[in-house]
N, C-alpha and C positions, 0 to 999 in steps of 0.2 A: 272203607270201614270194614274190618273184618269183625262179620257174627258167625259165631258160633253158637252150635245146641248140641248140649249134654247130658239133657237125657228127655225122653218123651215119654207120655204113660196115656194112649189114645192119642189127643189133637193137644193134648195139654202137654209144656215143653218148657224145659230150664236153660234157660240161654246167656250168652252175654256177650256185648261188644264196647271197645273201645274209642271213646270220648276224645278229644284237646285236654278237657279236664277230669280224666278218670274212669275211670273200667265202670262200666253197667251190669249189672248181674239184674236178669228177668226171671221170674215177673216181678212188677217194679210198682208201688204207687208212686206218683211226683205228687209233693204238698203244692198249691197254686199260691204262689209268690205274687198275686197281680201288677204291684205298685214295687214288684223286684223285692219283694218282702213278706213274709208269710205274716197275717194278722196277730196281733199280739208277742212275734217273734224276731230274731235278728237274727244273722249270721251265724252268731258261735251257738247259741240254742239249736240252729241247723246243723250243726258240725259238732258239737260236742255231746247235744243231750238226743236228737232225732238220729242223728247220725247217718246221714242219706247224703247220697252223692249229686241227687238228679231232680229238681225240682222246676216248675214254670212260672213263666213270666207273660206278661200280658202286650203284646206289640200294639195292640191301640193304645192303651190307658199311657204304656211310657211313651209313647208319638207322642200326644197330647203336653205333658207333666213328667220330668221333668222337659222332654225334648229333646230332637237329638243331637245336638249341637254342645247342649252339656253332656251327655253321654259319649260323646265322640273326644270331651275335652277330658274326664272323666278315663275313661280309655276301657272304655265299654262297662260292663253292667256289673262283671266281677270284681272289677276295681270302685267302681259305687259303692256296691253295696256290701263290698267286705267278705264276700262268698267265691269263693274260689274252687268249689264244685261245679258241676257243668248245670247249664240253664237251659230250657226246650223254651221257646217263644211260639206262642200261636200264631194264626194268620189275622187276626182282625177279625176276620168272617161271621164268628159266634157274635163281636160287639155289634155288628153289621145288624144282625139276625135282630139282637133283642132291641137296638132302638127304635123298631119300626115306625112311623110315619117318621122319623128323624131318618130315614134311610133311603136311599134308590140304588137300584140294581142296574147297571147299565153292561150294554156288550166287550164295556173295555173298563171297569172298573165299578168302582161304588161311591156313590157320594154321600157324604153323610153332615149332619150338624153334630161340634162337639155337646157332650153331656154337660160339660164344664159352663161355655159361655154361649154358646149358641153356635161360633165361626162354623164356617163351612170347611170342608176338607175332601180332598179325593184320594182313596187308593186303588193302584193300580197292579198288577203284579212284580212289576219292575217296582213301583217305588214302596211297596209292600219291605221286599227283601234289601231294597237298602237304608227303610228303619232299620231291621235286623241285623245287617253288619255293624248299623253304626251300636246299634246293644252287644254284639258281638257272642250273642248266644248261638251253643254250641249245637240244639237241634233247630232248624227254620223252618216252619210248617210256611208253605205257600198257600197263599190267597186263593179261596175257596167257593163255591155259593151254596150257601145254608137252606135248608128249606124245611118250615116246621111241618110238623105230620099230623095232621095229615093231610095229604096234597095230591092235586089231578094227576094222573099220567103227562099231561101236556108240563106242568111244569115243573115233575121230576127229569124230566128230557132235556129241559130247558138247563134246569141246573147241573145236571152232567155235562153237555154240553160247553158249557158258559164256564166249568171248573177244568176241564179236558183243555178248552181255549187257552186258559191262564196258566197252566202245568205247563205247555208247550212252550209259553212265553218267560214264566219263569225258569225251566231248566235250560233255555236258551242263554235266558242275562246270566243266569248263575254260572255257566260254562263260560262265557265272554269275561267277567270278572274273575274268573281264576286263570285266564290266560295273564290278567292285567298286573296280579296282587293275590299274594302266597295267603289263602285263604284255608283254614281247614273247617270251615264251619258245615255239618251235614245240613240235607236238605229232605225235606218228607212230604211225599202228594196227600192230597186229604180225598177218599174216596166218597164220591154222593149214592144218590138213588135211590133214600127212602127205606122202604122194606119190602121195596118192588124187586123180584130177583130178576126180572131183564135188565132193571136199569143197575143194577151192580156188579153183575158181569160184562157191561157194558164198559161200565167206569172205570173195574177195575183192570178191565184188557186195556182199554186207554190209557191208563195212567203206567201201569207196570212195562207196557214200550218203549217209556222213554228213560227211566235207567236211573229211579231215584235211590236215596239212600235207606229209606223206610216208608212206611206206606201208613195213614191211620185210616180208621175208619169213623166219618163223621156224617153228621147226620143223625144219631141214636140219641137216647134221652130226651125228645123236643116234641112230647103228645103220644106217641105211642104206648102199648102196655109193654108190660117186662118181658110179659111171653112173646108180643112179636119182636120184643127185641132180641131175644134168643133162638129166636127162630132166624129172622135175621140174622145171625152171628152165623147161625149152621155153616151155612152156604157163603157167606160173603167171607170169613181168615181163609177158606176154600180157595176165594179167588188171586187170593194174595200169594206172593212167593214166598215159598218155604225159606227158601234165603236169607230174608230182609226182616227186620223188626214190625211190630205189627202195634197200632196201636189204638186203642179205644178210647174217644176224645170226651171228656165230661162224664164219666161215668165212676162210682155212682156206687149203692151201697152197698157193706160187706156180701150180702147175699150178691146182688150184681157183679160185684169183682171175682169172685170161685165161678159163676156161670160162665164169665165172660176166658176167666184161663183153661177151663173143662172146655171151650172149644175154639182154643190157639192164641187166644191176644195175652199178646209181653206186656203192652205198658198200659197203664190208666191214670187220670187225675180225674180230679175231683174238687170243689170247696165243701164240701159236706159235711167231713169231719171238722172243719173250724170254724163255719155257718153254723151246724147244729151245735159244738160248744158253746158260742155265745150264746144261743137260744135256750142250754140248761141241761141239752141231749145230751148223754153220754152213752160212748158205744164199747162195751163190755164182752170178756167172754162168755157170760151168759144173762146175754140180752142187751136193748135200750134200758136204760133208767132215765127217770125226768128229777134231775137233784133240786129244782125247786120244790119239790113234793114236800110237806110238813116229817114226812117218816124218817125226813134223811136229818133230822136238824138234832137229834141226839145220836146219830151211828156214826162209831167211831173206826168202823174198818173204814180200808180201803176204797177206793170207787170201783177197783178190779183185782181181788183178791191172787189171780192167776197172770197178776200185770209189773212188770219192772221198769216204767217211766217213773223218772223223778216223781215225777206230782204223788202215784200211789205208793212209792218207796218213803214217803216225806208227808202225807196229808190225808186229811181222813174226810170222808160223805159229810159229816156234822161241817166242818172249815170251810169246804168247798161251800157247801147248800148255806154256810152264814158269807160266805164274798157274794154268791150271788145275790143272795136278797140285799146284799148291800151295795149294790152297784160298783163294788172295786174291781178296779183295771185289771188287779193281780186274776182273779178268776179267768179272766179271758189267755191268760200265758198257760194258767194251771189248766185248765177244761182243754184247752188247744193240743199243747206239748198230750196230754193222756190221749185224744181223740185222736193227732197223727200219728203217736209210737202205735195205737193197736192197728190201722191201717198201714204203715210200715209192715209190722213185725208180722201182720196176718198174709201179706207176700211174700217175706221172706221164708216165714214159715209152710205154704204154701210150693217153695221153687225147692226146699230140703225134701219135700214129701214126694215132690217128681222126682228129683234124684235119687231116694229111698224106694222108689217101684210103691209106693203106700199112699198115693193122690187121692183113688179115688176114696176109701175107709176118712181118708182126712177130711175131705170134702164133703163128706156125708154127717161127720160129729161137727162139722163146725157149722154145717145149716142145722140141723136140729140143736145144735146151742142157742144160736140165733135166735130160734123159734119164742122162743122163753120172752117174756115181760117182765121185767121189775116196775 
């Protein structure tokens, strides 16, 4: 995979590298596809009105539902689902994390009970990666160990460890299966350790030995505050190669995503932006608004007067604030497509302003935008 960077302004950098399905240009949000579908959306809504190349998919939930066996028959996930853009697939790891007592952590895998019906299931890191082939998504994040924050020294050690373990074992099968079967699918370590900085220079000398194709960092968002997760960040894209794509797993809001590219990380997702739509959240350039508010039920601008998504090119706060109180479906495509175009477009915007030498002035008007409440 060749990446490339075009321009940097400090630790913050415009990059891009080449996909199976499509050129990436960073920094990037990916919308979270879980069920291979973004909520409220389909395919050509991805491609025609979001207009993003690069979104994720959930490798526990499709293991489960449909399975991979239809998926295989299917002829992977871009033939499912009609998306013919590249798909990043997680490791499992995060579904691991949040079933808890439905979950064991073992020295050679995870056991878990499904959400669905109860069945038992194990992954491994081998059979981690060959759900993924058979989805055939274009990034593979390997099988991980999660660990919420905040946690003993003993079992941030543990989980480096135990994730350092399964890196070895994954980029092993995944080198063995490209001897087998002309494979272009990348593969990405997931770095542990908390906000402990021994154990992420730890992690990350381990994992960058063994010669992946992008590196994320996980572990952030799970109890800690913002500030140490930016404190955090200082030092850990630090330990990452300048080389390789960097990426920051589950995170998280507009103000998080400018902290998180101010010091190095290319990619981030999130559900926030289509979690918070359903809930009524919209995210504006100046400000949250809550459109169930009674104030919105006669205003007939825009939801984001500075916004070029369908929804605010085509409908107005009063439309919006009467589908939601009316419980129609249509709200959940309209509040969604507005809520991902501005996380979109606030990185794209964002990767012209490093290119432009003008990051940091950018970076400065769009938090004090922020700042504002409607």
């Amino acid at each position: 995979m060749r990446f490339q960077i075009q321009a940097k302004v400090g630790k913050a950098r415009a990059c891009s590298f080449t996909l199976t399905h499509g050129k990436v240009e960073t920094p990037i949000f990916m919308p979270v596809g879980t069920q291979g579908v973004i909520k409220g959306l389909n395919s050509l809504d991805i491609k025609n009105i979001l207009q993003t190349n690069l979104i994720l998919a959930n490798t526990y939930h499709l293991y489960l539902r449909p399975g991979i066996e239809t998926l295989k028959k299917a002829g992977g996930i871009h033939n499912f689902a009609n998306f013919h853009g590249n798909y990043l697939t997680d490791s499992g790891g995060f579904q691991a994390f949040s079933l808890g007592e439905n979950v064991k952590h073992e020295d050679c895998g995870i056991a878990f009970k499904s959400h669905i019906d109860g069945s038992k299931h194990f992954f491994t890191p081998e059979k981690v990666l060959d759900i993924e082939y058979a989805i055939n998504s274009d990034i593979m994040m390997i099988l991980d160990d999660l660990v919420g924050l905040p946690a003993t020294k003993e079992r941030l050690l543990d989980s480096v460890k135990r994730t350092t373990k399964w890196a070895k074992q994954s980029i092993q099968y995944h080198n063995m299966q490209k001897e087998k079967h002309d494979l272009k699918n990348k593969i990405f370590a997931i770095m542990q350790g908390g906000t402990d900085y021994e154990m992420r220079k730890r992690s990350a000398a381990e994992l960058t030995e063994l010669g992946f194709d992008g590196y994320a960092i996980g572990g952030l968002a799970v109890g800690e505050s913002s500030q140490e997760m930016y404190e955090c960040l200082d030092y850990a894209c630090d330990f990452l190669p300048e080389t390789k794509p960097r990426y920051l797993m589950g995170v998280g809001t507009p103000e998080n995503l400018l902290e998180g590219i101010d010091r190095g990380v290319d990619m981030f997702d999130c559900v926030m932006p289509t979690r918070n739509a359903r809930n009524a959240s919209i995210f504006t350039n100046q400000g949250r608004l809550n459109i169930k508010k009674a104030c919105y039920k006669n205003d007939f601008t825009p939801l984001d007067s500075k916004c070029h998504c369908l929804t605010c090119l085509n409908f107005t706060r009063a439309y919006l604030h009467h589908l939601f109180r009316a419980n129609e479906i249509t709200y959940h495509s309209l509040a969604s497509i507005h809520n991902l175009h501005f996380y979109i477009t606030l990185l794209k915007d964002s990767r012209q302003a490093i290119i432009n030498q003008t990051w940091q002035e950018f970076k400065k008007q769009k938090l004090s935008d922020f700042g504002q409440v409607d």
